[in-house]
DRENDRENVO-723251 format. One line per 8 residues: number of its first residue (from 1); their letters; for each residue x, z, y of N, C-alpha, C. Coordinates in Angstrom, 3 decimals, m for minus. Each point is the difference from the previous one (the first is absolute). Layout:
N
NUM> A> X/Z/Y/X/Z/Y/X/Z/Y; ...
This chain:
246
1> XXXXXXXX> 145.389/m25.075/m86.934/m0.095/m0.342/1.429/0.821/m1.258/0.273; m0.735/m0.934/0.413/0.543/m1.308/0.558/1.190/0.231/0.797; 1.129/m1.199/m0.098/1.277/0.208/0.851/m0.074/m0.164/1.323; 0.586/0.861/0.747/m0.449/m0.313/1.529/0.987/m1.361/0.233; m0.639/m1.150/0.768/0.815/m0.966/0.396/0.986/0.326/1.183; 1.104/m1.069/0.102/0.470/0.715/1.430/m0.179/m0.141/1.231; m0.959/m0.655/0.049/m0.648/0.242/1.579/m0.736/1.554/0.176; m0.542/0.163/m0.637/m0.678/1.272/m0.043/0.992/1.458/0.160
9> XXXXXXXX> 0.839/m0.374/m0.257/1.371/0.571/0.321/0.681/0.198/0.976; 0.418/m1.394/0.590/0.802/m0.421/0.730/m0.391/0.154/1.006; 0.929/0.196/1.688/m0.213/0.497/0.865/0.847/m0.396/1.169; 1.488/m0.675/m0.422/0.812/m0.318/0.220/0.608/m0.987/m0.254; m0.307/m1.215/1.097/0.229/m1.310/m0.898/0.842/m1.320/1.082; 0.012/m0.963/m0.629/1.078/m0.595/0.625/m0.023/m1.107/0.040; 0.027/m1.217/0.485/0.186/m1.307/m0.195/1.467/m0.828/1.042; 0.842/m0.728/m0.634/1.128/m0.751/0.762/m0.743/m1.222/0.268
17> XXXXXXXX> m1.282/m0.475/1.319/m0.094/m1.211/0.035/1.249/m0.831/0.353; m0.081/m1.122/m0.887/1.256/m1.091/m0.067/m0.202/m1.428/m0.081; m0.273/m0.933/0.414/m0.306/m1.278/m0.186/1.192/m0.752/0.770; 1.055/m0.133/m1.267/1.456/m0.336/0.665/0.355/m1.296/m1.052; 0.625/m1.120/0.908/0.193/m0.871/m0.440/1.126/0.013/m0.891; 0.505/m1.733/m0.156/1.053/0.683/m1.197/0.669/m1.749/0.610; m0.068/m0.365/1.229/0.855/m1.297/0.630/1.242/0.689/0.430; 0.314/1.130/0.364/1.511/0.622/m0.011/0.170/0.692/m1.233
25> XXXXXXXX> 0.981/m0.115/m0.900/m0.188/0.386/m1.446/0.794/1.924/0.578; 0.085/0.080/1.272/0.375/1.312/0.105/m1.127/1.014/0.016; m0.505/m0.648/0.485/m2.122/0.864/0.073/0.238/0.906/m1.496; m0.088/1.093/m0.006/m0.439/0.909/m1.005/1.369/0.387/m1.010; 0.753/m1.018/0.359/1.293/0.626/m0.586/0.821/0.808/m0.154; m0.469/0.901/1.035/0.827/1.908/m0.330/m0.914/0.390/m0.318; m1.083/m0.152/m0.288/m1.289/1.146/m0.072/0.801/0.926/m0.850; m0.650/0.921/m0.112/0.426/1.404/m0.909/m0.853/0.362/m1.076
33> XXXXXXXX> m0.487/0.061/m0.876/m0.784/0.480/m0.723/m0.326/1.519/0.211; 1.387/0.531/m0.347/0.527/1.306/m0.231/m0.389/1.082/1.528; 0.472/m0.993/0.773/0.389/0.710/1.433/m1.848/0.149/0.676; m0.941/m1.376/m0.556/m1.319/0.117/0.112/m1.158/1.413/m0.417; 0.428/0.021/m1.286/m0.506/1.516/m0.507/0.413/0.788/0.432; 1.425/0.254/0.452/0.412/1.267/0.090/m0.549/0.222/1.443; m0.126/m0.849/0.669/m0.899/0.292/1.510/m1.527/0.473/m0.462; m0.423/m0.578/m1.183/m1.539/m0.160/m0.116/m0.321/2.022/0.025
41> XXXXXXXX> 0.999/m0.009/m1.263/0.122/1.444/m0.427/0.266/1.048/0.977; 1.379/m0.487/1.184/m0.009/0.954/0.645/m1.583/0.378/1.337; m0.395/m1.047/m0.041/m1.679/m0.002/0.593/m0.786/0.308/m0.710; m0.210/0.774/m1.230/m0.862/0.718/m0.211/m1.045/m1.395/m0.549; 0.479/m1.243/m0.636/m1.175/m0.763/0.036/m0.095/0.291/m1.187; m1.406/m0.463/m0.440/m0.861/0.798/m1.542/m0.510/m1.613/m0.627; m0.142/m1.035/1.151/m0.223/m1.054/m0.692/0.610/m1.504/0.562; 0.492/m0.668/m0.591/0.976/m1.511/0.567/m0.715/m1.423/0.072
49> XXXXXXXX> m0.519/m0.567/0.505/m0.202/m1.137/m0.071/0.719/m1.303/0.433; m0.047/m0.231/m0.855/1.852/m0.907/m0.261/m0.682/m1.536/0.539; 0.555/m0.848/m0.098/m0.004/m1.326/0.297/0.975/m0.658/m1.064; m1.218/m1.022/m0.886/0.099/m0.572/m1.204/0.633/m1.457/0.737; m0.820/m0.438/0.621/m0.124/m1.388/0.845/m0.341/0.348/1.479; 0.315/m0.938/0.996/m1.070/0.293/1.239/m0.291/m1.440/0.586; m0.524/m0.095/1.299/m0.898/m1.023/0.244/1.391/m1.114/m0.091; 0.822/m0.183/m0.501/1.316/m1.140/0.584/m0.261/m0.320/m1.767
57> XXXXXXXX> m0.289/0.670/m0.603/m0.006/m0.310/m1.504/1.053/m0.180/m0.797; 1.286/0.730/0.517/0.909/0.295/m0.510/m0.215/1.483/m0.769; 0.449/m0.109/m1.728/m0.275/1.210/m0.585/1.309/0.395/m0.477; m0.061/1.796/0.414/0.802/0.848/m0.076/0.457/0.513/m1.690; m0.698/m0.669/m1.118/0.623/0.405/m1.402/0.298/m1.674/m0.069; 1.293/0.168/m1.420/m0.081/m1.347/m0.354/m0.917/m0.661/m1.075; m0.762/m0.900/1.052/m1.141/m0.160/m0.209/0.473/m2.092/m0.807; m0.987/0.393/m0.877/m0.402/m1.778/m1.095/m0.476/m0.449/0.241
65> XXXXXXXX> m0.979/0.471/0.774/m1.127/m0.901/0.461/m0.160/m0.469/1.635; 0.728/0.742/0.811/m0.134/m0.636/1.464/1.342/m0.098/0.685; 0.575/0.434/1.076/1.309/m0.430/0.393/0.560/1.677/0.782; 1.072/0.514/m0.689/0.872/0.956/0.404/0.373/0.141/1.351; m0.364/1.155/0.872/1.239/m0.217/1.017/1.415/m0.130/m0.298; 0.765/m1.040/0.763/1.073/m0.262/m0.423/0.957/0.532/0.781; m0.061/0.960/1.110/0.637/0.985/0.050/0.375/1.286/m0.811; m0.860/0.281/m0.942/0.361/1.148/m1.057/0.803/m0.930/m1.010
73> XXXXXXXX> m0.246/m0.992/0.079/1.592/m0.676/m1.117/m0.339/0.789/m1.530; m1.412/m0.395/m0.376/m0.379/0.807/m1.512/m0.433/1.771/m0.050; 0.842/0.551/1.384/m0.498/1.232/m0.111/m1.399/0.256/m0.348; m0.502/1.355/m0.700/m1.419/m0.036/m0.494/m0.761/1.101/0.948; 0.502/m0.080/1.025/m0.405/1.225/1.051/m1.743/0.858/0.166; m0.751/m1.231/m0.659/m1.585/0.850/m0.107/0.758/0.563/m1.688; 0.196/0.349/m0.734/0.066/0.570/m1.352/0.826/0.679/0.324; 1.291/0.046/0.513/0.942/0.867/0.458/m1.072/1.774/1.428
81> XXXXXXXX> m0.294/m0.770/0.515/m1.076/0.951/0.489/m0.841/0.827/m0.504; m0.852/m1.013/m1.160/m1.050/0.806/m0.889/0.727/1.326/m0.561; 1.154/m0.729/m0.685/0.612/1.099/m0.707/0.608/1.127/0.621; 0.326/0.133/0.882/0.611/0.652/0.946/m1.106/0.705/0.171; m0.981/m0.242/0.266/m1.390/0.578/1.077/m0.493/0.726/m1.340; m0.150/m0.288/m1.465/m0.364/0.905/m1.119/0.755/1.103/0.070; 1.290/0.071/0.277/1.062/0.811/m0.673/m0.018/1.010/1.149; m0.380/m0.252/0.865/m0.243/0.962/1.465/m1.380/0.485/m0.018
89> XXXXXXXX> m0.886/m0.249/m1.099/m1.105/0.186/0.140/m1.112/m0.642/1.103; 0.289/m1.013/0.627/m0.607/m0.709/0.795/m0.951/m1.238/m0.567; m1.486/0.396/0.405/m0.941/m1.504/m0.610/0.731/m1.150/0.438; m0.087/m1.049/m0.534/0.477/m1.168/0.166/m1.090/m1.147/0.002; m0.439/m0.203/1.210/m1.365/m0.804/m0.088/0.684/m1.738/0.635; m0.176/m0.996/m0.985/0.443/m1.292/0.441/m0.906/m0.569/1.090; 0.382/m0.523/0.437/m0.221/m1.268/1.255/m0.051/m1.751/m0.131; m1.079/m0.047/0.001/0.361/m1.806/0.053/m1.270/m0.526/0.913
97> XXXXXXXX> 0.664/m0.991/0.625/m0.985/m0.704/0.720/m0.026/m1.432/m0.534; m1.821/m0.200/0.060/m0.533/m1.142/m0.307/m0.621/m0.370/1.008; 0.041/m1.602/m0.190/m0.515/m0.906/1.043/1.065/m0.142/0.644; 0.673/0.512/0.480/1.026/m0.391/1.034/1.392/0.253/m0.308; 0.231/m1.606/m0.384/1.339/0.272/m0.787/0.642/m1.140/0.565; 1.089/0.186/0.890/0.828/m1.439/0.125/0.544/m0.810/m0.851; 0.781/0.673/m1.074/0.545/m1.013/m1.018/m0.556/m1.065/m1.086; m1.185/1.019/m0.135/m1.679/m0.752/m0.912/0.064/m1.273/1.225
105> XXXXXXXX> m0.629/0.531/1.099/m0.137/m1.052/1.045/0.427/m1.371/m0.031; 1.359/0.253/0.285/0.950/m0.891/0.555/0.353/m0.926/m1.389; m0.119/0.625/m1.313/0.868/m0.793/m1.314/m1.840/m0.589/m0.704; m1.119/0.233/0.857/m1.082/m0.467/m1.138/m0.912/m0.503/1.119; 0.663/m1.133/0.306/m1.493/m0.554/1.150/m1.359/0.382/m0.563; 0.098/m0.113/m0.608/m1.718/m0.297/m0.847/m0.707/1.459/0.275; 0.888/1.333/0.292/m0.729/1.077/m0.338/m0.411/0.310/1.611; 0.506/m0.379/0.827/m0.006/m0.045/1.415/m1.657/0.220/0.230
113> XXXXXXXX> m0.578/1.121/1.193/m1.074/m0.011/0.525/0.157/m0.462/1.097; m0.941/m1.517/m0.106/0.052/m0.629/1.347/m1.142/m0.178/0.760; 0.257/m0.387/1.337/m1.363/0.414/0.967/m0.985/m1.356/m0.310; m0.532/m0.637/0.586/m1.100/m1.264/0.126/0.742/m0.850/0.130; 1.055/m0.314/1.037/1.081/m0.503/0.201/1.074/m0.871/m1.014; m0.430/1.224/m0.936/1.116/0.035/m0.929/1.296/m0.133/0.375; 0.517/1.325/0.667/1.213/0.889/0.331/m0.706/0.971/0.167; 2.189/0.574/m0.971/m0.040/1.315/m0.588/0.637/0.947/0.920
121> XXXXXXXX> m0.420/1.217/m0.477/m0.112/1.482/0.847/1.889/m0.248/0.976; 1.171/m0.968/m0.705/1.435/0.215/0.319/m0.179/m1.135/1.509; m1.458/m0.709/0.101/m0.354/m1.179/1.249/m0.304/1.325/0.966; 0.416/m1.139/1.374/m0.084/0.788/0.683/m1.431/0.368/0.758; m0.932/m1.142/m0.789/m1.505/m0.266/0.293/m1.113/1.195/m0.649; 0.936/0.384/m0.596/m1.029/0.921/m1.740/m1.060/0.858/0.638; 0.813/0.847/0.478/m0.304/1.703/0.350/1.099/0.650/1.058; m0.397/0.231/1.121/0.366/0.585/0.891/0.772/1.521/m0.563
129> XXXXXXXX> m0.974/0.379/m0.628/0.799/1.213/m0.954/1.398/0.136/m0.908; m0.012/m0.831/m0.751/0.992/m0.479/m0.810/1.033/m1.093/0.018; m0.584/m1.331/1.012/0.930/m1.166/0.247/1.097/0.158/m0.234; 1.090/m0.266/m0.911/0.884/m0.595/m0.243/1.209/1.345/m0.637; m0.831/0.930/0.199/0.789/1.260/m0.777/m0.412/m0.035/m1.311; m1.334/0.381/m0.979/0.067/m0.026/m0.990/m1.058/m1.052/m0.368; 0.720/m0.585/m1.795/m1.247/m0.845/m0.820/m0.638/0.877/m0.066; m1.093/m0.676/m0.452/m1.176/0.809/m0.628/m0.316/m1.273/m1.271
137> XXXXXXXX> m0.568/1.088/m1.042/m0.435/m0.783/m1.241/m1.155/m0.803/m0.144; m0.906/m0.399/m0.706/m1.509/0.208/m0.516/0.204/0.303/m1.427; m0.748/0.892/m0.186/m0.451/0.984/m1.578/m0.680/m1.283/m0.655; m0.607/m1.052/0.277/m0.542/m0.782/m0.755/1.051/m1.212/m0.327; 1.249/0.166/0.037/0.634/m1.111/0.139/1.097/0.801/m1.661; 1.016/m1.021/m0.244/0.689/0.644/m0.785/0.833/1.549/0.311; m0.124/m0.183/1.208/0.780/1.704/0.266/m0.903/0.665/m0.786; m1.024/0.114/m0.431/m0.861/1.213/m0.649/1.196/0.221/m1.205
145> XXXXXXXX> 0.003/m0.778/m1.113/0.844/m0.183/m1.032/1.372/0.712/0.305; 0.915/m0.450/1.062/1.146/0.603/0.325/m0.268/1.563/0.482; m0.502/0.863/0.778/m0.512/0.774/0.195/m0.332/1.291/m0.939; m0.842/m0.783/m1.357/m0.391/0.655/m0.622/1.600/m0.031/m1.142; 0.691/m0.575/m0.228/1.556/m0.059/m0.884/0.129/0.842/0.911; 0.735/m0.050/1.644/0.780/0.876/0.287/m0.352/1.532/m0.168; m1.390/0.194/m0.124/m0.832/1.296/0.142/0.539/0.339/m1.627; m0.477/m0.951/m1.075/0.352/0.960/m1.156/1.700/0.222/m0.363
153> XXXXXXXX> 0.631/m0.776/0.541/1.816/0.388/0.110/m0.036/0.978/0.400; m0.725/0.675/1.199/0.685/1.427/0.657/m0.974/1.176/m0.612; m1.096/m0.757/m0.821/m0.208/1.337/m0.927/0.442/0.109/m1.640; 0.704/m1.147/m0.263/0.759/0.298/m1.597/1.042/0.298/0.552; 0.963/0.094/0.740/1.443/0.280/0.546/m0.119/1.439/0.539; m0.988/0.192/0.690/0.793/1.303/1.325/m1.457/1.020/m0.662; 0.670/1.199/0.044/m1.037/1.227/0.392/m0.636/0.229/1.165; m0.753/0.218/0.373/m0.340/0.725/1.123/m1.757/0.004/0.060
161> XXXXXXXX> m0.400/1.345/0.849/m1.270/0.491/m0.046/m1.592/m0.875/0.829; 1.074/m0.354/0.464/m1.299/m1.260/1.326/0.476/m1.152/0.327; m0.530/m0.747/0.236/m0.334/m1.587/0.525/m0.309/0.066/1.088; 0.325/m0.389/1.459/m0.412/m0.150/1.371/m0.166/m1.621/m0.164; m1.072/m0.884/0.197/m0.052/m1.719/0.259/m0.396/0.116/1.323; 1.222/m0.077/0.807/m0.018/m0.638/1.306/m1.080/m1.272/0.904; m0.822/m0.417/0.591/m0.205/m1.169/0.589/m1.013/m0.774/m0.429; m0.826/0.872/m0.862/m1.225/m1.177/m1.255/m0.783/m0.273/1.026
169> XXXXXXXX> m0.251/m0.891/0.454/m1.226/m0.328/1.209/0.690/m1.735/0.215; m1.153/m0.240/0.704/m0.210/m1.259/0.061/0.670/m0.144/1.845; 1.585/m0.718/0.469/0.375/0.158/1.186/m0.823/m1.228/1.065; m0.898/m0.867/m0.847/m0.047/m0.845/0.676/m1.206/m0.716/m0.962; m0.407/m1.310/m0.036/m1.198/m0.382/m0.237/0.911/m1.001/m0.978; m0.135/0.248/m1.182/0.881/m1.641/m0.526/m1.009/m1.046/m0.560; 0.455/m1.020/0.442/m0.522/m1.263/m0.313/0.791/m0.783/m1.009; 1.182/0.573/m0.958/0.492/m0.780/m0.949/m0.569/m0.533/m1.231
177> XXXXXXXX> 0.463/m1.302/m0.588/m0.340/m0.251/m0.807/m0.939/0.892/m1.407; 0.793/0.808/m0.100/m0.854/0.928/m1.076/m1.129/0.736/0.349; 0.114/0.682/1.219/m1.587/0.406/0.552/m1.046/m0.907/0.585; 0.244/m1.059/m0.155/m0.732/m1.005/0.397/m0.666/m0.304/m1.478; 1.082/m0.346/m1.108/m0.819/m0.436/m1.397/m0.707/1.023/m0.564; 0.553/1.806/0.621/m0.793/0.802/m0.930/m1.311/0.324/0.469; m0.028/m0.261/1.915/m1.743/m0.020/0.302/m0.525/m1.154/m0.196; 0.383/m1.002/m0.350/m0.863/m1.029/m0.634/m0.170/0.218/m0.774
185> XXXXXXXX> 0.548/m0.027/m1.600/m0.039/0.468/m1.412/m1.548/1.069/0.296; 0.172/1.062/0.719/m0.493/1.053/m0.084/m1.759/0.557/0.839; 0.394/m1.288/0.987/m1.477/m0.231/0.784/m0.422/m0.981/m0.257; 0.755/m1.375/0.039/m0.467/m1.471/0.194/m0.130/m0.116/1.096; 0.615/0.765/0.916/0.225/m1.110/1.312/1.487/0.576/0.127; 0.513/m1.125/1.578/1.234/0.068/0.221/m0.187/1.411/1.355; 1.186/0.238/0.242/0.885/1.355/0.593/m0.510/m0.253/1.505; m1.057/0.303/0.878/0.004/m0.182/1.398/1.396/0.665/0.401
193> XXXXXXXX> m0.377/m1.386/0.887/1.393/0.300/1.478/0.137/0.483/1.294; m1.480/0.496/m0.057/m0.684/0.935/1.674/m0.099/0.944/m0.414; 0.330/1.351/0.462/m0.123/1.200/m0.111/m1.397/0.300/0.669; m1.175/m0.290/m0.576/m1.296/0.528/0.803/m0.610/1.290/m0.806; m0.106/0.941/0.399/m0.491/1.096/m0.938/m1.298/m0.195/m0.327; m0.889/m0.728/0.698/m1.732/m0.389/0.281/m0.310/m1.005/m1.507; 1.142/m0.735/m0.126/m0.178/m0.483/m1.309/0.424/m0.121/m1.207; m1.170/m0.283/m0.786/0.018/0.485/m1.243/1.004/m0.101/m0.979
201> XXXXXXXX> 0.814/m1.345/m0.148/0.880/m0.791/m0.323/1.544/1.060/0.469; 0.217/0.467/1.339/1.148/0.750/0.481/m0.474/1.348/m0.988; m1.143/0.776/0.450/0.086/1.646/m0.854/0.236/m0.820/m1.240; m0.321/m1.148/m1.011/0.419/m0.034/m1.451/0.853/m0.262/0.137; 0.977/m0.652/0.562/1.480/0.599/m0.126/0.983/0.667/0.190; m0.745/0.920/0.930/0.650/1.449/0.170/m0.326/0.530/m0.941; m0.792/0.318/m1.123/m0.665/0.878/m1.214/1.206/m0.594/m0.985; 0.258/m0.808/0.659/0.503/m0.343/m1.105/1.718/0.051/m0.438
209> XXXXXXXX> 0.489/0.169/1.465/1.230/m0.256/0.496/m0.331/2.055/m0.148; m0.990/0.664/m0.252/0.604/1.347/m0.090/0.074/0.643/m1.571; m0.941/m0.909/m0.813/m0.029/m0.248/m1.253/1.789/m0.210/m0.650; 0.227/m1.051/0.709/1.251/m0.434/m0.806/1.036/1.187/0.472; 0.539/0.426/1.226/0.733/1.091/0.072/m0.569/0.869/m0.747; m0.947/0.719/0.387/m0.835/1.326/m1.475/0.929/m0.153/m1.172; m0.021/m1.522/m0.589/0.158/m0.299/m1.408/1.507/m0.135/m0.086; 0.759/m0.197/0.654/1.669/m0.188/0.205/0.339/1.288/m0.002
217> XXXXXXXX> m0.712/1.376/0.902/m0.152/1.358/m0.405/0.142/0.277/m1.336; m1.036/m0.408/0.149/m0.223/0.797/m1.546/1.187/m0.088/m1.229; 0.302/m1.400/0.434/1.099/m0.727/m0.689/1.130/0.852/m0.343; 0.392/0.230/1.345/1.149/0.528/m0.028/0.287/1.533/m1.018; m1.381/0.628/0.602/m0.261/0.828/m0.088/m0.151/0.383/m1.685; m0.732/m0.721/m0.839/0.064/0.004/m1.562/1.214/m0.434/m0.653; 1.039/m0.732/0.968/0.999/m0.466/m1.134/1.170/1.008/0.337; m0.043/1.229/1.239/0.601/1.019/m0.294/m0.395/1.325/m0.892
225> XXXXXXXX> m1.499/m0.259/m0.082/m0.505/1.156/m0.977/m0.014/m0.449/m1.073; m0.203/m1.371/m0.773/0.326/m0.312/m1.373/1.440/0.340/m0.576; 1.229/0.182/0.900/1.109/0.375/m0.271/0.576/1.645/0.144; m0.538/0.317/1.372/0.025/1.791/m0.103/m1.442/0.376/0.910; m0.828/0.513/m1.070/m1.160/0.434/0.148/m0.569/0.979/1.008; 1.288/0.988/0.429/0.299/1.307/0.070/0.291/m0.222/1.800; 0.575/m1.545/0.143/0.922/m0.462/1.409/m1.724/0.559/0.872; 0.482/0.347/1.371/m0.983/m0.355/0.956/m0.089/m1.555/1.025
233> XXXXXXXX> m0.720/m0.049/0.344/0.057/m1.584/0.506/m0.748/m0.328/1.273; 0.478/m0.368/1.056/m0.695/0.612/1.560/0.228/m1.750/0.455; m0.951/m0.147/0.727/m0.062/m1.307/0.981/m0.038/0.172/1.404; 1.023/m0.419/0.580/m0.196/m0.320/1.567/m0.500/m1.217/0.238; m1.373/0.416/0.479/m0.880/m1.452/0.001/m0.753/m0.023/0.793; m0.785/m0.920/0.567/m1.310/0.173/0.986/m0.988/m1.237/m0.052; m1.329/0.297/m0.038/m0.053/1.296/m0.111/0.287/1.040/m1.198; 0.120/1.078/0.530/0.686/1.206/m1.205/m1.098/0.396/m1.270
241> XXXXXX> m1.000/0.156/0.954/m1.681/m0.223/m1.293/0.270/m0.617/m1.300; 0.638/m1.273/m0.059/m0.209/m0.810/m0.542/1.220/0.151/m1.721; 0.996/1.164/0.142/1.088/m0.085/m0.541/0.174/1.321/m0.299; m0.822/0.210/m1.053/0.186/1.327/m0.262/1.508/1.585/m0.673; 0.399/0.874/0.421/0.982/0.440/m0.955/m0.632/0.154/m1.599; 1.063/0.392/m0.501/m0.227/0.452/m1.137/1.131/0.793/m0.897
């Protein structure tokens, strides 16, 4: 009989949303590890979903490949958790959000999703939604590459039973350099700049602009199962159709 996973289980569950900067190096500096579980435990929680990274793109292990909060001063507080959350018997399902990462943002012009304009999601022109609180990436730009390193660091380093990818969707329409060369490359024409649904030219680059997220999915999604087969792997995405579990 096949192993029951732990969702199928689980009943009792938990998430600390956190998207905390790290410009006061006091931000996160008492956290508790210890004092975290022992709340988790005394609540009866059965499963943890931790926060690896969040949308500020400061990451909570010490991480090689992207930039530490520098309020934990090296502390390893997502591994310090995991372990904690095994030893209590608690699933330990990681957290990371993609696409929307300030520090990617801000240190890699190039990966920036920008409007027609060309200004990015941190302008105050972008998106009414997002203006000037968080970057946002493009998957077709070199962030794919960084993304996919930071993804296989937190599965050769840390245990844990699930993958949550935060944010996979497209916040805005980008017109950067790289989605511009890959619907040319890929249609032979250039990227319309009118949103008309009536024509033909706009639906092919919406097919196409849902193509490339699909495939950044998927992405993610195989280079945590080439490392633990066993992990579960969930997308917060929209549309949700499009991003399957597994």
């Amino acid at each position: 009989m096949a192993k029951r996973k732990w969702y199928e289980k689980s009943y009792r569950r938990t998430l600390g949303d956190m998207h905390i900067d790290d410009w006061d190096e006091k931000f996160m500096s008492e956290f508790e590890p210890i004092k975290y579980v022992e709340l988790m435990k005394t609540a009866g929680v059965q499963s943890a979903m931790v926060y690896a990274n969040s949308h500020v793109g400061c990451c909570y292990w010490p991480t090689k490949t992207g930039h530490m909060h520098l309020g934990l001063k090296g502390r390893d507080i997502f591994g310090d958790i995991g372990r904690l959350c095994h030893k209590e018997g608690i699933d330990f399902i990681a957290y990371y959000s993609l696409v929307y990462n300030n520090w990617a943002y801000d240190c890699n012009t190039s990966w920036r999703i920008i409007d027609v304009d060309g200004k990015g999601s941190r302008d105050k022109k972008f998106n009414s939604l997002i203006s000037g609180r968080y970057g946002v990436c493009c998957p077709n730009t070199g962030y794919r590459d960084f993304s996919v390193a930071q993804i296989e660091e937190l599965c050769q380093n840390y245990e844990f039973e699930g993958i949550f990818f935060d944010m996979l969707f497209w916040p805005g329409i980008c017109y950067c350099p790289a989605c511009r060369k890959r619907f040319l490359d890929e249609t032979g024409e250039n990227v319309p700049e009118i949103i008309d649904w009536n024509a033909p030219l706009w639906l092919k680059f919406q097919q196409k602009r849902e193509e490339w997220m699909t495939e950044f999915a998927e992405l993610a999604t195989q280079t945590v199962k080439r490392i633990k087969p066993d992990a579960t792997v969930l997308h917060n995405s929209n549309p949700p159709i499009l991003f399957p579990a597994y």
